[in-house]
Rosetta silent file (secondary structure, phi, psi, omega in degrees, C-alpha in Angstrom):
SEQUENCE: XXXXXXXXXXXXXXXXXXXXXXXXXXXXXXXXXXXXXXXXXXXXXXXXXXXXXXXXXXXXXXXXXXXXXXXXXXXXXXXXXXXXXXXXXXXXXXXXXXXXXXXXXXXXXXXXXXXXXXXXXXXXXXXXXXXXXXXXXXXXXXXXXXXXXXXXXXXXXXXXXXXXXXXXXXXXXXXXXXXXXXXXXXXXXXXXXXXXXXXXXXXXXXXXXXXXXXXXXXXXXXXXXXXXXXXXXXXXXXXXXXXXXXXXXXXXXXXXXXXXXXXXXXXXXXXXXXXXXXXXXXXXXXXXXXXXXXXX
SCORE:     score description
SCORE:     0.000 S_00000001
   1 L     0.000  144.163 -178.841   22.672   -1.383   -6.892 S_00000001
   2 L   -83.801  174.276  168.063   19.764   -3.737   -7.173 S_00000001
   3 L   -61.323  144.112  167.017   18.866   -6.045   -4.428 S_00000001
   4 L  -116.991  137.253 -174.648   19.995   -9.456   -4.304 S_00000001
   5 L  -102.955  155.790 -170.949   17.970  -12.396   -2.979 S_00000001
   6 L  -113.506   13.959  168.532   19.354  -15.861   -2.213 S_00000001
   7 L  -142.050  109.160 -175.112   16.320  -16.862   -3.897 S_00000001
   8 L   -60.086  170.165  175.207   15.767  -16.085   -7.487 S_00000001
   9 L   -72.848  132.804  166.059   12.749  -14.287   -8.947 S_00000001
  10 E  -124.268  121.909  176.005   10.241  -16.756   -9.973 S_00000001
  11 L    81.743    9.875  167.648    7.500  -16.525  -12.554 S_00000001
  12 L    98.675   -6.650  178.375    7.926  -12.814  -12.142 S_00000001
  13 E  -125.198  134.063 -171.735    7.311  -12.842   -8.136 S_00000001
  14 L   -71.912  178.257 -159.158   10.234  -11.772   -6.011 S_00000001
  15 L   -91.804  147.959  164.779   10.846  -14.353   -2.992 S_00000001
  16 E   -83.256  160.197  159.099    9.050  -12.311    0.651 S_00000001
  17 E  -127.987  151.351 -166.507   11.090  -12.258    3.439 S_00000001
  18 E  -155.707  145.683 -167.099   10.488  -11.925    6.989 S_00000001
  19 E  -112.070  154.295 -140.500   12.684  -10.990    9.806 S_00000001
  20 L   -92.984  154.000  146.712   12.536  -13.231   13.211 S_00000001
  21 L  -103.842  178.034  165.939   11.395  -11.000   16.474 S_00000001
  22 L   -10.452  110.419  178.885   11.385  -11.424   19.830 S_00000001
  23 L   155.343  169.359 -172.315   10.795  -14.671   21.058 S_00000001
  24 L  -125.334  148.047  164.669   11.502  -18.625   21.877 S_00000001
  25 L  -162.230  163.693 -172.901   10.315  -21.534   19.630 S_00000001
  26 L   -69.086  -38.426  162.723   11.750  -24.983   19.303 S_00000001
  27 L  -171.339 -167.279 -152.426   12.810  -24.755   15.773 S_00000001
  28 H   -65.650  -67.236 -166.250   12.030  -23.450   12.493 S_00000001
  29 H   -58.141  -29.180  174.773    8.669  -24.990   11.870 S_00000001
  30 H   -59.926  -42.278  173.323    7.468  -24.314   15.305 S_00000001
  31 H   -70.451  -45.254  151.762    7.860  -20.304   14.543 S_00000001
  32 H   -60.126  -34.669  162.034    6.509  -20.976   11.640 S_00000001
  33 L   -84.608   13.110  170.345    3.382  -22.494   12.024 S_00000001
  34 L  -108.602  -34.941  174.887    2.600  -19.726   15.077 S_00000001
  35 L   -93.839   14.490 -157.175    3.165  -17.140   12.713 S_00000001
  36 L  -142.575   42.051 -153.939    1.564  -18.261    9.770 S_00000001
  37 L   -65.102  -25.892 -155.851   -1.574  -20.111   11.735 S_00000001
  38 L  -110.522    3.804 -168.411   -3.632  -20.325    8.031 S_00000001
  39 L  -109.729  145.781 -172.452   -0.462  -22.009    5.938 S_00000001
  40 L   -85.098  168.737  174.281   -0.629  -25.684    6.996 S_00000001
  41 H   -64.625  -47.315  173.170    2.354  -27.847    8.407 S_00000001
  42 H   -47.383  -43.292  165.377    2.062  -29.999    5.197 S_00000001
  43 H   -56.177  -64.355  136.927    2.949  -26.873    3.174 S_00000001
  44 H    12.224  -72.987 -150.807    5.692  -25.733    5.221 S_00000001
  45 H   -75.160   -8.033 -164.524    7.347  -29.300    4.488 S_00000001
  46 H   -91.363  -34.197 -136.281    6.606  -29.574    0.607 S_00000001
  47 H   -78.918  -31.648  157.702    7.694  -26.059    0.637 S_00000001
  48 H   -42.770  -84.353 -176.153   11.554  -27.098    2.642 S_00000001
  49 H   -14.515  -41.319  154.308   11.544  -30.080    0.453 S_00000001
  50 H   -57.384  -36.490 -153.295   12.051  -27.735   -2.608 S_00000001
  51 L    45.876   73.320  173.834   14.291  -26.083   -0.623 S_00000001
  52 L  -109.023  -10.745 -178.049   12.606  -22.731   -0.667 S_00000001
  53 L  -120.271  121.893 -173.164   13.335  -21.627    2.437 S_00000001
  54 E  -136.646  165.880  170.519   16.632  -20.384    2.911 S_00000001
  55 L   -92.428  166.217 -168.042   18.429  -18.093    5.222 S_00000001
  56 L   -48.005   -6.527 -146.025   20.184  -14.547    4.437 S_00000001
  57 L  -132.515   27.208  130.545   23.565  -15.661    3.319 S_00000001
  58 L   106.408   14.940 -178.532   21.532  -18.757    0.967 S_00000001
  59 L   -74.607  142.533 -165.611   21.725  -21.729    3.829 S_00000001
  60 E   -98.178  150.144 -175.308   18.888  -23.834    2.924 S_00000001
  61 L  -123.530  151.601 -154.202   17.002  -24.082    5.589 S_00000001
  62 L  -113.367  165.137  177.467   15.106  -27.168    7.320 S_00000001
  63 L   -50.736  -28.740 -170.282   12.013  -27.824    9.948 S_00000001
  64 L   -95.826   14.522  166.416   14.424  -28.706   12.736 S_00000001
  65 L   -39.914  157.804  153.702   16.467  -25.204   12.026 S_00000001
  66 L   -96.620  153.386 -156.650   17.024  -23.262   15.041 S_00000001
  67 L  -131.297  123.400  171.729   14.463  -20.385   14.671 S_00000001
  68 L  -151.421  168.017 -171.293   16.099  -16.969   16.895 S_00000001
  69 L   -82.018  140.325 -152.237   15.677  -13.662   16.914 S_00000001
  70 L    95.819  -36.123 -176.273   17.578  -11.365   13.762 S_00000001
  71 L   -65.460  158.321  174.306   17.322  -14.195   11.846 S_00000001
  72 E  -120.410  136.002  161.139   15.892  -13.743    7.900 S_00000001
  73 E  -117.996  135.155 -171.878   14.125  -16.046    6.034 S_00000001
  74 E  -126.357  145.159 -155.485   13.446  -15.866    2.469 S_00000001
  75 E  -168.514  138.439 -165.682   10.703  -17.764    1.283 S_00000001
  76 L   -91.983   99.955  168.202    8.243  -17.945   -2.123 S_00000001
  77 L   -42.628  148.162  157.109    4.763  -16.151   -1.085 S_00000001
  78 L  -163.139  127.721 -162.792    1.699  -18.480   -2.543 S_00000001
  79 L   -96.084 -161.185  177.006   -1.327  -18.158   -2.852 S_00000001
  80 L  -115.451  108.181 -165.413   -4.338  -20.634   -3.649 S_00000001
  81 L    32.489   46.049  164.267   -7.226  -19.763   -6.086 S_00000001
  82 L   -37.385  130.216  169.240   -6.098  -16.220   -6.769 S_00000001
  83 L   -67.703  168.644 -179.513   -9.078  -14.433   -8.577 S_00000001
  84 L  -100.984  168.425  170.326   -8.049  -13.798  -12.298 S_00000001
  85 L  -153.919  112.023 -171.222   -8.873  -10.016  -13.083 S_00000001
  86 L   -59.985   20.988 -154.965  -10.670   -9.916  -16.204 S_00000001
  87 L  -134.606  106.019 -175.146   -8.400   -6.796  -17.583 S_00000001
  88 L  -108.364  170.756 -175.044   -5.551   -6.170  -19.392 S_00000001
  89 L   -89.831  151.666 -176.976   -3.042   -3.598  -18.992 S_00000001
  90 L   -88.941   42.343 -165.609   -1.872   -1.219  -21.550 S_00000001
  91 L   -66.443   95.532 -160.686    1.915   -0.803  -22.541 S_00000001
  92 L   -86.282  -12.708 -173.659    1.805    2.854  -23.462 S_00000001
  93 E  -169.745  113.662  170.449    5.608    3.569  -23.434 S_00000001
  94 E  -151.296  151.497 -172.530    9.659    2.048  -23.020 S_00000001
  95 L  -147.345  151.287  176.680   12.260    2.970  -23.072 S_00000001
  96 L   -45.352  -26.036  150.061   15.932    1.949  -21.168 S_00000001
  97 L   -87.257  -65.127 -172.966   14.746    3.511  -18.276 S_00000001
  98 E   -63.977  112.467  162.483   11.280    4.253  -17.993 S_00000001
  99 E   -90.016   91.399 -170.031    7.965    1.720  -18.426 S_00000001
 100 E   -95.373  142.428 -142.340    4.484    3.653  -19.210 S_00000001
 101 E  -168.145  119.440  172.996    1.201    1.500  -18.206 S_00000001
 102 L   -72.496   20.048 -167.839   -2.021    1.818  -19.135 S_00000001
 103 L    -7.887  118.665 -174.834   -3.923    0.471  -15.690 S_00000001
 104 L  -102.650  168.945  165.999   -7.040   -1.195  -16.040 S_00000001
 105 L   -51.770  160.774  168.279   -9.447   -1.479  -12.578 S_00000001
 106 L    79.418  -26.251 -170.585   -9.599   -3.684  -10.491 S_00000001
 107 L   -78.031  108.576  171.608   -5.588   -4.353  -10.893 S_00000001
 108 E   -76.304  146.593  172.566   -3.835   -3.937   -8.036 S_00000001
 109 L   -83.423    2.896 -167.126   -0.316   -2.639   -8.660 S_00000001
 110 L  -160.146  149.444  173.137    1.757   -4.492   -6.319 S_00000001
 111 L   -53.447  161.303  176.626    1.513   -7.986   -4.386 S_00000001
 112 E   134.869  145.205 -159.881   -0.563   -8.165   -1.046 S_00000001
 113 L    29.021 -133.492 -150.868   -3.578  -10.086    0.822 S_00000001
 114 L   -69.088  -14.051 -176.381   -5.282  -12.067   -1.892 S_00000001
 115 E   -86.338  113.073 -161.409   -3.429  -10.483   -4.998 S_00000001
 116 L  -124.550  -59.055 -173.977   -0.104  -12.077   -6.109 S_00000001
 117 L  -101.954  -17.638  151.447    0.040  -13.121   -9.130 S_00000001
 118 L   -83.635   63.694  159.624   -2.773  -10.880  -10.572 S_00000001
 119 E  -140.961  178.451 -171.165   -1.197   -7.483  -10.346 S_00000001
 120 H   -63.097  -23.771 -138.846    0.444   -4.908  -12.938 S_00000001
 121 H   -97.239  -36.902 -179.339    3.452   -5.209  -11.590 S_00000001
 122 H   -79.214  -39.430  172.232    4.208   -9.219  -11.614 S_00000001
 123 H   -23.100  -76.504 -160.474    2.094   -9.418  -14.946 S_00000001
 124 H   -43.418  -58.307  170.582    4.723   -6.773  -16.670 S_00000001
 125 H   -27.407  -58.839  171.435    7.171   -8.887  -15.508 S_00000001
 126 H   -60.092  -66.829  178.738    6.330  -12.089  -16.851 S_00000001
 127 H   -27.631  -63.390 -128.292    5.742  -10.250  -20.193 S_00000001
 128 H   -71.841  -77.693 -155.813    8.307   -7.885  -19.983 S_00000001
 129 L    99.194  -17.317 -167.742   11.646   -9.820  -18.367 S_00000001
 130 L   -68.669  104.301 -175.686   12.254   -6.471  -16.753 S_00000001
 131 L   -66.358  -68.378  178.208   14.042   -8.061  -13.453 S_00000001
 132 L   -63.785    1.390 -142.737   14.301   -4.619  -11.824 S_00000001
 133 L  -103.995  123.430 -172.248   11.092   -3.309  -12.786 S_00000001
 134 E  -142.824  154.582 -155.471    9.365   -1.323   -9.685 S_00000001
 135 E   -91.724  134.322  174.770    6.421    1.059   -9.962 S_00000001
 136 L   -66.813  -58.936 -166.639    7.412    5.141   -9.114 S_00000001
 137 L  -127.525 -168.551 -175.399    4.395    6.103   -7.578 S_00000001
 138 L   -99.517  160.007  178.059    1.008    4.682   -6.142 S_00000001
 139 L  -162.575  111.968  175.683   -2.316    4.379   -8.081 S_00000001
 140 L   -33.692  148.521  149.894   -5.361    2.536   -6.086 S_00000001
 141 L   -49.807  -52.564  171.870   -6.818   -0.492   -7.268 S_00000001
 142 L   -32.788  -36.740 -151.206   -9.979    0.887   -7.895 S_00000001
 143 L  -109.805  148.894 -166.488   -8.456    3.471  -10.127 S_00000001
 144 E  -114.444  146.026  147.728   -7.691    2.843  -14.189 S_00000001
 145 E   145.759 -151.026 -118.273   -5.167    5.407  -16.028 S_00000001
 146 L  -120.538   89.546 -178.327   -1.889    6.170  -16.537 S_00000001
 147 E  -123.828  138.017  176.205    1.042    4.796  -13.904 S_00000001
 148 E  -102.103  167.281  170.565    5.115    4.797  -14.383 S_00000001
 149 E  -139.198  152.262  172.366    7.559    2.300  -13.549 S_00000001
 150 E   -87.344  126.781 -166.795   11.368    2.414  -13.166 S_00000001
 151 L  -136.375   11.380  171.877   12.940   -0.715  -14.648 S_00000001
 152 L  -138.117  129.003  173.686   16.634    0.618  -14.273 S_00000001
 153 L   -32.191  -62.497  173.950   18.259    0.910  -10.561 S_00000001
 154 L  -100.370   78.606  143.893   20.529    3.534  -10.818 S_00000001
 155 L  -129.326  -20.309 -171.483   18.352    6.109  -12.721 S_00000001
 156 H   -40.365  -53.902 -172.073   15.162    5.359  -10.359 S_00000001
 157 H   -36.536  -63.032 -150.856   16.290    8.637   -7.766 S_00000001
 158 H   -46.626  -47.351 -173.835   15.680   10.738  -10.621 S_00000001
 159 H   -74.971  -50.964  142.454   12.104    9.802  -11.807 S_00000001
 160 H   -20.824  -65.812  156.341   11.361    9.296   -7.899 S_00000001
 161 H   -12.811  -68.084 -139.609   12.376   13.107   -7.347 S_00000001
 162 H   -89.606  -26.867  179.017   10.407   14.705   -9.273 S_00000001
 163 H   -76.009  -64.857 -163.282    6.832   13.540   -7.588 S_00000001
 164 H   -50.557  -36.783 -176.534    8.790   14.531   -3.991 S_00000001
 165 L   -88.305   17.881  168.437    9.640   17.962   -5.745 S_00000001
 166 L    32.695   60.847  173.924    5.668   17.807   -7.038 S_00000001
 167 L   -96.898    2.677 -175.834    7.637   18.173  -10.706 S_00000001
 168 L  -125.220  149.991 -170.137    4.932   16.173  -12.192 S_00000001
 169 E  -110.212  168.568 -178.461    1.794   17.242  -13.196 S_00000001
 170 E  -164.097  118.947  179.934   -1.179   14.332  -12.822 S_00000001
 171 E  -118.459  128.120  159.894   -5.012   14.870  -14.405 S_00000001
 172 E   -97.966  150.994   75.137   -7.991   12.810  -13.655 S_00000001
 173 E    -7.843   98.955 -156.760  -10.925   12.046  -14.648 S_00000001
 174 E  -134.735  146.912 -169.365  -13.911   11.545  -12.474 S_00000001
 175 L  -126.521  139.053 -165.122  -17.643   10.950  -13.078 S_00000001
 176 E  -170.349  128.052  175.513  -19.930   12.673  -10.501 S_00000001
 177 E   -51.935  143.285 -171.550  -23.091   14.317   -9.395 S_00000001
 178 L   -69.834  143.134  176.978  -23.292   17.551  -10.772 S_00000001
 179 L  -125.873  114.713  172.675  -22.981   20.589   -8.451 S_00000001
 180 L   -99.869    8.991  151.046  -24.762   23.261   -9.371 S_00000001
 181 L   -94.601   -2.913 -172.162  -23.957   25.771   -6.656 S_00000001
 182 L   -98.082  154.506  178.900  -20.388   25.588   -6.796 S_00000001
 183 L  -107.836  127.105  179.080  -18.766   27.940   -9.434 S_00000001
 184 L  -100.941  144.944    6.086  -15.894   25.948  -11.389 S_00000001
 185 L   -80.685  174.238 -173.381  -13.011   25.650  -11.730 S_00000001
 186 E  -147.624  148.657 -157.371  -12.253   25.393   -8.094 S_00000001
 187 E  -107.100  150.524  177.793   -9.142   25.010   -6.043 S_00000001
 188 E  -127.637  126.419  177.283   -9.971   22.609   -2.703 S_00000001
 189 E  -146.140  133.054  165.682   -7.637   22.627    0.325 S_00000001
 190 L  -159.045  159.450  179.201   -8.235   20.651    3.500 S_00000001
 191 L   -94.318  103.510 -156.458   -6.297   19.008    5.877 S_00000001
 192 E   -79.814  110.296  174.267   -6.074   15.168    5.190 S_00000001
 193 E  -129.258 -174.609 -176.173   -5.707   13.057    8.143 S_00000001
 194 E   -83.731  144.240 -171.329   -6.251    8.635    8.513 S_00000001
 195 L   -96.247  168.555  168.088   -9.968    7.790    9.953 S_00000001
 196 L   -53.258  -37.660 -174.449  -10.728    5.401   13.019 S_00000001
 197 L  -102.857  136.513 -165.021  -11.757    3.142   10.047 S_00000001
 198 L   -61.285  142.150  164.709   -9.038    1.153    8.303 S_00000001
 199 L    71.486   19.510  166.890   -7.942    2.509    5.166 S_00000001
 200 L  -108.180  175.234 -150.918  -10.174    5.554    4.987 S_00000001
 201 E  -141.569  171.677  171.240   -9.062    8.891    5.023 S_00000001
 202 E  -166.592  146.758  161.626  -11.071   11.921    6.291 S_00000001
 203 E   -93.648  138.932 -151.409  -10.592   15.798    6.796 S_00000001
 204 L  -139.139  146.225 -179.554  -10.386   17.386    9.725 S_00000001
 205 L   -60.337  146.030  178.380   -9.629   21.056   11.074 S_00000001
 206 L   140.608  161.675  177.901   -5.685   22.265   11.121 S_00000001
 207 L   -63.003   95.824 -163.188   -3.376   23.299    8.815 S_00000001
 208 L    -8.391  130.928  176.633   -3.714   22.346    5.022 S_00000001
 209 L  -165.543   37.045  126.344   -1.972   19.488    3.405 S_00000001
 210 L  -172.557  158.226 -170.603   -3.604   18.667    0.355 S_00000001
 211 E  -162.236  118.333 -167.172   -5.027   20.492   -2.817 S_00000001
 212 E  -114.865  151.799  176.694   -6.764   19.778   -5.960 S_00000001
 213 E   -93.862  122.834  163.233   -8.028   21.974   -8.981 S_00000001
 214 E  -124.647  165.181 -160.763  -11.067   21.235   -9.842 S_00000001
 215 E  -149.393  149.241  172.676  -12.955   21.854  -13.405 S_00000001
 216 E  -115.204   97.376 -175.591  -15.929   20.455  -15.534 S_00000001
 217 E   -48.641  -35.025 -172.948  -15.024   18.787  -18.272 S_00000001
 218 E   174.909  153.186  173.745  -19.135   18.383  -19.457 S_00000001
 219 E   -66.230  152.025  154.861  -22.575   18.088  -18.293 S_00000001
 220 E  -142.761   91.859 -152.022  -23.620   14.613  -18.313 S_00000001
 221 L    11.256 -133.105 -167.511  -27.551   14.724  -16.988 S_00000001
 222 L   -75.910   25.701  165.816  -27.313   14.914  -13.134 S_00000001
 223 E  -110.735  170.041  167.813  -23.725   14.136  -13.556 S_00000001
 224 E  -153.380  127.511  175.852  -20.562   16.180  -14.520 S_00000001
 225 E   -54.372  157.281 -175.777  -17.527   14.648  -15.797 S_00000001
 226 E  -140.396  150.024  154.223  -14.642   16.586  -13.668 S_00000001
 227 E   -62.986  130.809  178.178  -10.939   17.679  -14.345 S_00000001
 228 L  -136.810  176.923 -165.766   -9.229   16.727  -11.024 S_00000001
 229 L   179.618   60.430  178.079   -5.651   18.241  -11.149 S_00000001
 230 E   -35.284   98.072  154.809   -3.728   17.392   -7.993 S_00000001
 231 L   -39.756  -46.382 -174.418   -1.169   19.219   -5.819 S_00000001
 232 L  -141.853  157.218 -179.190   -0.420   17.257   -3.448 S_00000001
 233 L  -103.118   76.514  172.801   -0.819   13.077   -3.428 S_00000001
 234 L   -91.131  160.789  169.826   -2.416   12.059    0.094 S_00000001
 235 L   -75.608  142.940 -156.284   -4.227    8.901   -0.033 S_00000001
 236 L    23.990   20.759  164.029   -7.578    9.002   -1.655 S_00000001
 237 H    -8.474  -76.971 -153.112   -7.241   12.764   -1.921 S_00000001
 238 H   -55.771  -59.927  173.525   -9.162   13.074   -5.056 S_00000001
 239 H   -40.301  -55.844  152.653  -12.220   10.711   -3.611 S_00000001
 240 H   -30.178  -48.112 -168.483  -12.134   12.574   -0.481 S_00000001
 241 H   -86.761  -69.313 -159.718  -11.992   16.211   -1.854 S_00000001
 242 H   -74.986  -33.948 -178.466  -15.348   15.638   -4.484 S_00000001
 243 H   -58.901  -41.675 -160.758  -17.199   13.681   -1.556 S_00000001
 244 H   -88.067    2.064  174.546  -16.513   16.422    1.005 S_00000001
 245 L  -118.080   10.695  141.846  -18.045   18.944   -1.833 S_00000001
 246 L   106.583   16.438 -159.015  -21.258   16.723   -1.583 S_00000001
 247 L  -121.456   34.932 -163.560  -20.098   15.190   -5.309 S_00000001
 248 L   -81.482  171.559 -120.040  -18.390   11.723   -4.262 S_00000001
 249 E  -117.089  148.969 -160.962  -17.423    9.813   -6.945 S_00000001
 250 L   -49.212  148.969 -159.143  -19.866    7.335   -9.169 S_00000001
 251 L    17.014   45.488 -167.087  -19.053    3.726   -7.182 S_00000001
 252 L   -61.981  158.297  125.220  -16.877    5.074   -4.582 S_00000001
 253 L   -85.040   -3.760 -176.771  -17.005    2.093   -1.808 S_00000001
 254 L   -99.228  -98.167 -153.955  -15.346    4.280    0.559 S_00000001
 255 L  -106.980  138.194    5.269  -16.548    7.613    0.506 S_00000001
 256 L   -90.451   -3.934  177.282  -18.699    9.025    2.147 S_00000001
 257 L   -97.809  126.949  157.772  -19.740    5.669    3.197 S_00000001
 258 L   -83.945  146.501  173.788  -17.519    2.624    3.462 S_00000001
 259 L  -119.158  148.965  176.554  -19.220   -0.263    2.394 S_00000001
 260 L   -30.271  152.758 -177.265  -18.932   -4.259    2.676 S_00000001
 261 L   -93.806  125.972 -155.316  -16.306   -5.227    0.721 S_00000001
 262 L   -88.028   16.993  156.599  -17.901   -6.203   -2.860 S_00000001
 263 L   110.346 -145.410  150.640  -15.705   -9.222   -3.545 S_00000001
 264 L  -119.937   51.559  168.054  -15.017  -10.036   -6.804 S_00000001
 265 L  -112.207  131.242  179.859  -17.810   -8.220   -8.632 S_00000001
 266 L  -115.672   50.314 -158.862  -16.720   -6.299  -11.481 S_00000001
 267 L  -118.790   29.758 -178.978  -19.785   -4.710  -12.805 S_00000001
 268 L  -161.365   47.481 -158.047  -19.637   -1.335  -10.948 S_00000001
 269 L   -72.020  160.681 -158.530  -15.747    0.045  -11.100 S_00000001
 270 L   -65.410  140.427  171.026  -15.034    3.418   -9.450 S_00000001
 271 L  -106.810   77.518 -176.699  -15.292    5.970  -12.098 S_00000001
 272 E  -124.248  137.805 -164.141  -11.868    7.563  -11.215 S_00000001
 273 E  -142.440  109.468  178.409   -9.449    7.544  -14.088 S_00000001
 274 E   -92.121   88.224  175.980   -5.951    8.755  -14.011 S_00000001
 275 E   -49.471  -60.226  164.985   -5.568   10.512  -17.437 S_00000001
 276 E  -141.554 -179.313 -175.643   -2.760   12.058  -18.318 S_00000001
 277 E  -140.002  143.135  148.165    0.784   12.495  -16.849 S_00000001
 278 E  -176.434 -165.772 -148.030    4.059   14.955  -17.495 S_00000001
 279 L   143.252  129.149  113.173    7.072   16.099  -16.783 S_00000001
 280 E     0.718   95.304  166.548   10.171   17.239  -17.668 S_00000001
 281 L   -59.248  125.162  179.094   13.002   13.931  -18.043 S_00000001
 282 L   -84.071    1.011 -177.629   15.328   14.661  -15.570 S_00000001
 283 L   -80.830  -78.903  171.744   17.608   12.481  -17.949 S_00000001
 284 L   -88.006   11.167  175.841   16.942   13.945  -21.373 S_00000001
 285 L    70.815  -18.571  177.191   15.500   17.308  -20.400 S_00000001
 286 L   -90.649  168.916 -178.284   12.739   16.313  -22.683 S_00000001
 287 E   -73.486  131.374  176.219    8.842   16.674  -22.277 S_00000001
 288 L  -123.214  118.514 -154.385    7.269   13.744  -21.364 S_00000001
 289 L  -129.884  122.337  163.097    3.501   13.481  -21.911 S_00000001
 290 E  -134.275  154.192  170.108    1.223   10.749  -21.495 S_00000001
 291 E  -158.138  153.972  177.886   -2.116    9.854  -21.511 S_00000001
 292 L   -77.761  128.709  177.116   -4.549    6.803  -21.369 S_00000001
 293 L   -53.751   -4.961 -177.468   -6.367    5.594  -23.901 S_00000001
 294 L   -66.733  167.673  144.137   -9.151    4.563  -21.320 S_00000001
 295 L  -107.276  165.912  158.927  -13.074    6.846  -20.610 S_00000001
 296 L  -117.768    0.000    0.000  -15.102    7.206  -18.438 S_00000001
């Protein structure tokens, strides 16, 4: 069954919610403006005034609320001069279940920090009307290609499965210095664990848990386009895996170095590409093949 909200979806973004912890405050606004130190008091009150903030079971709710612990609030994230991203998306396939999406860079696929209304997922939405519409698997910002979405509730388990039963096959595309001591293709296994530094990923000694095929698609002067062919989906696997083979990947920001974060300049996108997709429908038994019309 889908979820229901006591606050409808608007403009394509579902209402956030947040559940109360531990703690004493005087009322509602008082919790709120300790947890939310960067949203102003004035906001808060325009945002009541609407009567946007309601509790689970749809009580609208006011500054002088009592604010206790257990409680839910549902409430319309918003942000303020959202960058635009300069990119459109791709609708490569629908069907009654199933949404296929052409990903351009830069587009994150889901809401979070500064990106709300510029991602794939409320974009589709707006187009779309697809109410229900939630993404199957993950695909970086950073990264362009080929991503599914589920847009019907009870059929999601199915398409979900099949990545936990690594039923899907997934090919990249990567632009890279050329290695000319390694003999290709080549299968890479290391054991993927989370770095000291947020949101990187690094390998480490220990028993294996992820592995990609790798292959060379073409020479490109000291570069070579690469085949990436996953096993297993750890975060930033693929980036990880050609960096740690002395190859990382043309504007990696990460690996092997992270670097300041460059903002909103979009003149130097990762050259990681998610190419094709397949699988087996666990619905109609038939082969399902996709791939993006994107290069590198």
């Amino acid at each position: 069954m889908p979820v229901q909200f006591p606050l409808p979806i608007r403009d394509g973004v579902a209402p956030s919610y947040l559940w109360l912890p531990e703690g004493r405050w005087d009322n509602l606004m008082h919790f709120l403006r300790e947890q939310f130190p960067d949203v102003s008091a004035d906001t808060w009150l325009a945002r009541i005034a609407k009567r946007e903030l309601l509790d689970a079971h749809g009580k609208v709710l006011l500054a002088d609320s009592e604010a206790k612990r257990g409680m839910c609030i549902y409430y319309y994230r918003e942000l303020e001069n959202e960058t635009l991203i300069p990119f459109d998306e791709i609708i490569l396939f629908q069907d009654e279940h199933l949404l296929v999406v052409d990903k351009p860079h830069f587009l994150p696929v889901t809401p979070g920090g500064r990106f709300l209304h510029e991602t794939l997922l409320v974009r589709l939405k707006k187009k779309l009307g697809l109410e229900h519409l939630s993404p199957i698997h993950r695909l970086d910002r950073e990264t362009a290609g080929v991503i599914l979405f589920s847009h019907d509730p009870s059929t999601r388990g199915k398409y979900q499965s099949l990545f936990q039963q690594r039923a899907i096959q997934k090919t990249y595309h990567a632009l890279a210095m050329h290695l000319p001591h390694i003999q290709f293709p080549l299968t890479h296994q290391s054991r993927m664990v989370e770095a000291a530094q947020f949101f990187v990923m690094k390998e480490e000694a220990g028993i294996v848990n992820s592995e990609t095929m790798i292959d060379v698609i073409e020479r490109r002067g000291a570069f070579s386009l690469y085949e990436l062919t996953p096993a297993t989906g750890k975060k930033h696997q693929l980036r990880v895996h050609l960096a740690s083979l002395g190859a990382p990947i043309v504007n990696d920001a990460f690996y092997p170095i992270a670097l300041a974060c460059k903002g909103d300049d979009f003149s130097t996108p990762l050259k990681l590409l998610a190419k094709a997709i397949s699988f087996d429908d666990p619905i109609t038994g038939q082969k399902r093949s996709f791939q993006s019309e994107r290069s590198l």
